[in-house]
C-alpha positions in Angstrom: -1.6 8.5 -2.2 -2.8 6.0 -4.7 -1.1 2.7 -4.9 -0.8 -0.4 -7.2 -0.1 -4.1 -6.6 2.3 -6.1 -8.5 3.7 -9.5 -7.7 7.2 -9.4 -6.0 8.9 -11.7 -8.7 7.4 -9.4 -11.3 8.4 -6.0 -10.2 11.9 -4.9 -11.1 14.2 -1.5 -9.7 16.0 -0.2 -12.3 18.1 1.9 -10.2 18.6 0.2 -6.7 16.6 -1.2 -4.5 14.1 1.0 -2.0 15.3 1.3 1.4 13.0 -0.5 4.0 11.8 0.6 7.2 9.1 -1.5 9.5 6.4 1.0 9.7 4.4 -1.4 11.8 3.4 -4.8 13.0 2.0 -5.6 9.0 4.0 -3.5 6.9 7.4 -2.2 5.9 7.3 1.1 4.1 10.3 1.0 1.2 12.0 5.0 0.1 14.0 6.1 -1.9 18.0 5.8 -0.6 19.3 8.9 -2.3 15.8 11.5 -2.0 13.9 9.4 0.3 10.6 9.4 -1.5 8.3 7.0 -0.6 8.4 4.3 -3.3 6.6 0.7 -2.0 4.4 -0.5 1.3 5.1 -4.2 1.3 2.6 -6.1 3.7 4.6 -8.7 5.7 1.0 -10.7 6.8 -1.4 -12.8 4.5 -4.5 -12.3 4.3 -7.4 -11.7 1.8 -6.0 -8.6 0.5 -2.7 -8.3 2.0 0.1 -10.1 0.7 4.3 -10.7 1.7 4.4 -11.7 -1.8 2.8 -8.4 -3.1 4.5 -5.1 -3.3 2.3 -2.0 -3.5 4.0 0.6 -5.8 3.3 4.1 -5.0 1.4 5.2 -8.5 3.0 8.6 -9.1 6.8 6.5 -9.4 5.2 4.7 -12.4 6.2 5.7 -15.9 1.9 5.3 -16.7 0.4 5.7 -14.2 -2.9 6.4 -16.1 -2.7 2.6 -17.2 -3.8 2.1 -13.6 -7.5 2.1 -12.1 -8.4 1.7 -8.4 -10.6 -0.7 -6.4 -11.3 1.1 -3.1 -10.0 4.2 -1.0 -8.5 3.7 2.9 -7.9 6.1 5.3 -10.9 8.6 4.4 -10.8 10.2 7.6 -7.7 12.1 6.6 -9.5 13.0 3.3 -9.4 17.0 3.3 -13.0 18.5 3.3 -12.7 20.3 0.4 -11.9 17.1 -2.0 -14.9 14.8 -3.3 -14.2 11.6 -4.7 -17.6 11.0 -6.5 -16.4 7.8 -8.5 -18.9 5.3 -6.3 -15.7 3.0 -5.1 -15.2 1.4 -1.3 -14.8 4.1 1.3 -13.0 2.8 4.2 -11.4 4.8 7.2 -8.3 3.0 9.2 -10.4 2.4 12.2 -13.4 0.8 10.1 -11.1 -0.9 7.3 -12.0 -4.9 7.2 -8.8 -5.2 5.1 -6.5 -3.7 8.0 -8.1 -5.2 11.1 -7.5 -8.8 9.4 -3.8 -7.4 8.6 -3.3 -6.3 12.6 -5.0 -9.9 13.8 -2.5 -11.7 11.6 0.1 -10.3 13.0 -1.2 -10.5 16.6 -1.3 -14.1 15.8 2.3 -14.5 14.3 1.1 -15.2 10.7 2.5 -14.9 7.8 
């Protein structure tokens, strides 16, 4: 999945709001009420690239989504072995992603 971060106080649901449901210790996951689609993660630690003031859209709910570019890709080791992603970016698997070991140590520390 390919996701995009916008501020909180500058994203707006036209129809409702998602439905949210604690995924784990740094994130709630937010769906859909009436399909349950997956619409928003929403990290609930700070941290150099995770944010409670951030909410990561999911990119295929966006009206454009070809407006968007991406930074980096996470959670490589469930990449199927028949894909290729030959665009040079960040490759990080869950196990070996900076970004989410500093999430899971804020949140062993009770940050915010």
């Amino acid at each position: 999945m390919v996701m995009a971060g916008f501020p909180r106080t500058a994203l707006r649901f036209t129809k409702g709001e998602p439905k949210l449901y604690r995924s784990s210790s740094i994130k709630d996951k937010g769906f859909c009420a009436d399909c349950g689609s997956l619409l928003v993660d929403r990290y609930l630690v700070r941290t150099d690239k995770s944010n409670p003031d951030m909410v990561w859209v999911m990119l295929g709910t966006l009206d454009h989504p070809e407006a968007m570019s991406i930074d980096f890709h996470t959670g490589v080791e469930s990449q199927l072995p028949w894909f290729h992603f030959d665009d040079g970016l960040p490759r990080y698997s869950c196990d070996e992603s900076p970004f989410l070991a500093a999430a899971f140590a804020a949140a062993e520390a009770g940050e915010e």
